[in-house]
N, C-alpha and C positions, 0 to 999 in steps of 0.2 A: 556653488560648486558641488559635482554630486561625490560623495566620499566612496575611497576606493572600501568596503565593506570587508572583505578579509583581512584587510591590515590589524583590522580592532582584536580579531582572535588572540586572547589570551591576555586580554583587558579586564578589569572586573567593575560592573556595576555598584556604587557606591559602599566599594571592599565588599561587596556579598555576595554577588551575581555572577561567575566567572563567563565568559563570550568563549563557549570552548570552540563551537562550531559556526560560522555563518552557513544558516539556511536558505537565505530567501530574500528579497528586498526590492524598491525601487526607488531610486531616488533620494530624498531624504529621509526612507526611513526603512527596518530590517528585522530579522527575527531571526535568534539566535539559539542555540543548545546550551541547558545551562542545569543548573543544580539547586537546590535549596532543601534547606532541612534539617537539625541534627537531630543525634546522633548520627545516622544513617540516610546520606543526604536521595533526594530524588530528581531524577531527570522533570525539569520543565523545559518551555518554551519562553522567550522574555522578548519581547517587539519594543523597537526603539525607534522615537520621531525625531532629529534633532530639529533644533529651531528655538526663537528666542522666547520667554516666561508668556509673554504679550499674547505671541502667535500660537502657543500650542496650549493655551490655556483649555480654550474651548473642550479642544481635543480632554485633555485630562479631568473635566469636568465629566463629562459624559462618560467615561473608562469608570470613572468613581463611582456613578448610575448604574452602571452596568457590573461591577463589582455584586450590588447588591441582588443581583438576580441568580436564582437556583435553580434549575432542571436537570434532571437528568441525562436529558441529549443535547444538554447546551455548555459546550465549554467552559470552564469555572475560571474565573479571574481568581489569583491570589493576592497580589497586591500591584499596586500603581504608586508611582514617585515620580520626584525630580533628579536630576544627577549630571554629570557632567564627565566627555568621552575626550580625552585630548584638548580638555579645556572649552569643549563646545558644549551649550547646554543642551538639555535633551530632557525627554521624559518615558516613561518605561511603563509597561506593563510585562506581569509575568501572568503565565496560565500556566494551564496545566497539560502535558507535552501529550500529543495525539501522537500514535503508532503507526496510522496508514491513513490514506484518505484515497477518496471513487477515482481521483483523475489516473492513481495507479491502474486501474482495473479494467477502465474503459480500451487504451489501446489494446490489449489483452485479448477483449473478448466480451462484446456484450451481454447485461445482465441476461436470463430469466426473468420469464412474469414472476414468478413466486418473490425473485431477489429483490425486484424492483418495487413488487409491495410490501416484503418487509423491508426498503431502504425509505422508504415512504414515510413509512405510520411514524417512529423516531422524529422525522425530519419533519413532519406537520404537525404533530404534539409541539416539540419546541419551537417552530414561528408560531403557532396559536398563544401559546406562553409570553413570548415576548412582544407579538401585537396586544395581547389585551393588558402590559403592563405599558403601552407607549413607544415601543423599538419597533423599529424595523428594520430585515439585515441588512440589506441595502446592495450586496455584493455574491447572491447565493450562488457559487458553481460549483462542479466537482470536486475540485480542489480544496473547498470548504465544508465537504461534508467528510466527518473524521473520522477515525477507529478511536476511542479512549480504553486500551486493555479487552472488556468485554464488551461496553458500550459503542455506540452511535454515535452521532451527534452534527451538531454545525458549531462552525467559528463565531467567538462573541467579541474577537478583539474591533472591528468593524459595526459592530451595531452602531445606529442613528436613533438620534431621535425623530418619531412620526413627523415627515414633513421638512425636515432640515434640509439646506441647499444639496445638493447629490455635486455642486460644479466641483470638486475635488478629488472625484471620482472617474477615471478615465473611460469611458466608454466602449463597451463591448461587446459581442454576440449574445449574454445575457441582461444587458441592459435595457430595460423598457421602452418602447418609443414613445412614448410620451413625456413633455418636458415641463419641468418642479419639481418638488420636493421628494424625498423617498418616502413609501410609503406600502404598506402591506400586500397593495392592488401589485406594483411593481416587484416584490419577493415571489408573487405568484406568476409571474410572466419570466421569472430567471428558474421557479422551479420547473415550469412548464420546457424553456430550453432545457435543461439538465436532463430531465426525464424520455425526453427524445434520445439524447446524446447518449442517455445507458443503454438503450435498450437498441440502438443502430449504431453507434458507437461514429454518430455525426451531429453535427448541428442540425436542422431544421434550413431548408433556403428559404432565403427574405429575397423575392425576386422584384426587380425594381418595378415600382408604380404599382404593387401591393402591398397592401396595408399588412397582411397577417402572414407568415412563412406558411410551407408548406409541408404540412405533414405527411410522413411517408408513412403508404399504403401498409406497409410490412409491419408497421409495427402491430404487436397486440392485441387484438381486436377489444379487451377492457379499458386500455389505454389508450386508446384512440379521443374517445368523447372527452377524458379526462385533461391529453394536451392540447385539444379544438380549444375548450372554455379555458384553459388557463392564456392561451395565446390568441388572445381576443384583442386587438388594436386598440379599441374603448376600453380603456381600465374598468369601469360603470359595469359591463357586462362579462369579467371576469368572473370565474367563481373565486370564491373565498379558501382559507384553508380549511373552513368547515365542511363548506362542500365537498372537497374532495374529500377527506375524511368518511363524511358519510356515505360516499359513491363507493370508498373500498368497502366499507361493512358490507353495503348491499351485495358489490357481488363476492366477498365471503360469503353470506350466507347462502350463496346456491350450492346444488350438492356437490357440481363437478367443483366449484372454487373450494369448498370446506374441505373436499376432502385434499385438493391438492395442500391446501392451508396444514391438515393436520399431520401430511407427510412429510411437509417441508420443515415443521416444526418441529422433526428430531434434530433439525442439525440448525445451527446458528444462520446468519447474512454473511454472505461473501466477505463482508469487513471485517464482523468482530471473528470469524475463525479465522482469516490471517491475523488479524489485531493479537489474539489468544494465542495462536501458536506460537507467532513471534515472541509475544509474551514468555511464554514455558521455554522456547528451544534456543531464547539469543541471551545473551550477556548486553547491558546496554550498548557498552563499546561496539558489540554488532553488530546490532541493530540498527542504529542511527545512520551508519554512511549510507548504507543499502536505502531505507528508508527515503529518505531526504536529499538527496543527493541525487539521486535519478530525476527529480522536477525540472533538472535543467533549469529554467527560470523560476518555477513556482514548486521544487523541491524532490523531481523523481524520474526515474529515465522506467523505459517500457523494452523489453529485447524479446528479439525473432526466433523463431523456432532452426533449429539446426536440422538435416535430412539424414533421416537412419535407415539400416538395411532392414526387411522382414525376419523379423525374432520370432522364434520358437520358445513356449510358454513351457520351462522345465523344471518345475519346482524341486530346489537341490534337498538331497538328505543331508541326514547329518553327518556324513563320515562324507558325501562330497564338498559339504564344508571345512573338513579338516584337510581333504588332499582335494584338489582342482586337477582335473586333466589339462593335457597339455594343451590342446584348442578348447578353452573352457565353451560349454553351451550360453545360453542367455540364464541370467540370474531371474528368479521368478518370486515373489511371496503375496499372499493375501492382503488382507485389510490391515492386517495386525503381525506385522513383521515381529519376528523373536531377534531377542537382545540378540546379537553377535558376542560369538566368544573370544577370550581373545587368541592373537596368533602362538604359539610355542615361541619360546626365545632363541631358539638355535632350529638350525635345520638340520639337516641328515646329510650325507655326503651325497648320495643320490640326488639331491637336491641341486646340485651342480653340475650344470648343463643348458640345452636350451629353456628361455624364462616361460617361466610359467605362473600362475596364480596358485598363491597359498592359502589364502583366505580373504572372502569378499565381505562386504558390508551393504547390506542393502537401509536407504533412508528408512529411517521409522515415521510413517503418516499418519497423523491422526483419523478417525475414519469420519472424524465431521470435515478435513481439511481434503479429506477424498470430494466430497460433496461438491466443489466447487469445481471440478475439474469437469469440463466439455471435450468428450471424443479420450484423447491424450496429451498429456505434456508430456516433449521431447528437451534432453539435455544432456549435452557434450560435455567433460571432462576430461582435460587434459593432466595426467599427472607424468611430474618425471621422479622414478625409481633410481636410486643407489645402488652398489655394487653388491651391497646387502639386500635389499629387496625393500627397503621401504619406502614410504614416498617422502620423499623431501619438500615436492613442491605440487601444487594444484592449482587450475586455472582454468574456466570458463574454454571451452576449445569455440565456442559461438557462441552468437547472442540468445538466451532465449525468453520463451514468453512467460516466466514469473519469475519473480527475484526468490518469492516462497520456495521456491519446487528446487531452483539453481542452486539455494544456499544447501537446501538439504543432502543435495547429489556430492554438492565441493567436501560438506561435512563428513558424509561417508565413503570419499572418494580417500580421503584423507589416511581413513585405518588400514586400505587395503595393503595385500602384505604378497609381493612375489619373492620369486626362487633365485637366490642370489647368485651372481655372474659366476661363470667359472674364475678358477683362483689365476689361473694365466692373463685374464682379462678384467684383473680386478679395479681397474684405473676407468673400466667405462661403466657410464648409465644408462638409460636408454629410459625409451617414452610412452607409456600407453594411452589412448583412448576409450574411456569409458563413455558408455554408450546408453544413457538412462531411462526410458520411458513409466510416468507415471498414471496407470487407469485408476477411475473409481474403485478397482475389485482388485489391483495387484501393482506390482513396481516388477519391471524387468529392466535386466541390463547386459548390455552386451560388450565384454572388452577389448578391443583393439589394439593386438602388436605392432608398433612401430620400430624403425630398422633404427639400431642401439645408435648413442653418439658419443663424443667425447665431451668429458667435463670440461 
């Protein structure tokens, strides 16, 4: 019987491991948000199989194997055990909690060549690693390729040993066709799907009574030869992860790749700069829902762009930061937003009238988290104001396409500060819409009066 999974929240792993969150699961078995540490404990991830000593021996055999493996862009096990949840036996592993992972990114907006080869080189360092110690991933998609803080990486709770039965493995759009054991040949035919899916933001079609999908025209023209050889029907005539490896040097070293190579490498991979910022600008409590919560089944929701009027680019001075006209213009600053000051505690009596904005707050963007941005992100904020003019409440007014960009908007949606109601009307609120857009070169916003309501 499959266990209802959220019941277990706030359960604790052999008194040590508390189940603060379920993230993610199938079946019998799940992964969890959890802690470990003193003094000052730290956010992990903890994956739990339940099943009897016998049955999941195997499993915790191999998890122990894998414990002893180190790389850099390979997920780090901390420890493995046995324990028991409601009196059911089970066995655990903890890792170490990843920040973001590609399946966020893809609905979004497909990689860059440049992103896609630095999401590469990480991701074929650590399967070279782990095939030449005996593993194979056995399960490489999107979803598994991580943010750790600044780092890259893949998931190591999954690793096999070279050649182990794969029948417990359900079957999928990156699964091999070819049937036995898992095996290095097969990690390159689930990287070969992934690497389509970033850069077209699809799978590959597998059209029936053909052996090999089809690769679309559009992608890349360096990545083209790269996902032909990895998705080669014949495991035998795959390339290796060597190969490819060697196929990116090469066209690094031509001039046009070097130099885009050397331009790209002012600023981080689309992961670790969200991995990073999220890092610097969330509290974990933050973090984690946004995070993981959006997979929907496999831990992260993706939201659509909202439709905005054409803004005008006015970069406010500083005394139009202390007073706001009454139809404020659009909000404008560079790469490098200045602090916001904050508002006066009292207003003026003049101040009492129709509402107006007192003081704005534009997001602060990092300019490596500029980097990743294509064309604009657009984003809606709904806040309702108080009789005094603050905001009491904030709220996504539509979905949009980063949860990065959305958090930041809500964050600075937060401080803003209007003209508080006349004193005859001091029983209503009223609603504005905040109006975000964020380019590589600037943040505008535009605010929107809505007709006041009652509390």
């Amino acid at each position: 019987m499959t266990p209802s999974w959220k019941n277990y929240e706030g359960q604790r792993i052999n008194d040590t491991f508390p189940l603060h969150r379920y993230l993610g699961g199938n079946g019998n078995h799940a992964v969890f948000l959890t802690q470990y540490g003193e003094p000052t404990p730290q956010k992990a991830a903890i994956k739990i199989i339940l099943g009897d000593p016998e049955r999941t021996e195997p499993q915790l055999q191999v998890w122990n194997l894998v414990a002893n493996l180190s790389h850099p862009h390979l997920i780090r096990v901390l420890t493995t055990g046995r324990s028991y949840l409601s009196d059911r036996p089970l066995i655990y592993l903890l890792m170490e909690y990843a920040n973001e992972n590609l399946s966020e990114v893809i609905p979004a907006r497909p990689l860059a060549a440049d992103e896609a080869r630095e999401m590469l080189k990480p991701v074929l360092s650590a399967l070279a690693y782990i095939h030449g110690r005996g593993f194979s991933h056995g399960h490489l998609t999107p979803a598994n390729i991580l943010a750790m803080n600044d780092r890259l990486g893949i998931s190591s709770d999954n690793l096999c040993r070279i050649g182990d039965a794969s029948t417990s493995r359900t079957p999928d759009a990156y699964t091999p066709p070819e049937i036995g054991g898992i095996t290095p040949a097969g990690d390159v035919w689930s990287l070969g799907m992934t690497l389509v899916e970033t850069l077209t933001q699809h799978l590959p079609a597998r059209l029936i009574g053909q052996n090999e999908p089809v690769i679309p025209e559009i992608l890349p023209a360096q990545f083209l030869e790269i996902a032909r050889n990895c998705l080669r029907s014949d495991p035998a005539r795959r390339w290796t992860v060597t190969d490819i490896a060697r196929r990116l040097e090469v066209l690094e070293a031509s001039g046009t790749e070097r130099r885009a190579v050397k331009a790209h490498a002012r600023s981080r991979t689309w992961l670790s700069v969200l991995a990073a910022s999220l890092a610097v600008a969330l509290s974990a409590i933050a973090i984690a829902p946004r995070l993981l919560k959006r997979q929907t089944t496999s831990q992260h929701i993706s939201e659509t762009p909202s439709i905005h009027p054409k803004q005008i680019t006015v970069p406010p001075s500083p005394e139009q930061k202390r007073t706001m006209p009454q139809d404020p213009a659009p909000l404008s600053s560079g790469a490098r937003e200045p602090e916001p000051t904050e508002p006066s505690a009292k207003a003026s009596s003049s101040d009492f009238g129709p509402r107006k904005v007192l003081h704005q707050v534009l997001p602060v963007v990092p300019s490596k988290a500029r980097q990743t941005i294509q064309g604009k992100v657009k984003v809606s904020v709904r806040v309702h104001v108080d009789p005094s003019g603050s905001v009491t409440f904030a709220k996504l007014d539509s979905a949009a396409p980063s949860k990065y960009f959305a958090r930041l908007a809500l964050e600075a949606a937060r401080r803003w500060r209007f003209s508080p109601v006349n004193g005859t009307n001091h029983e209503l609120g009223d609603e504005w819409i905040l109006r975000f857009e964020f380019f590589r070169t600037d943040t505008k916003v535009v605010p929107v009066h809505l007709s006041p309501r009652h509390n």
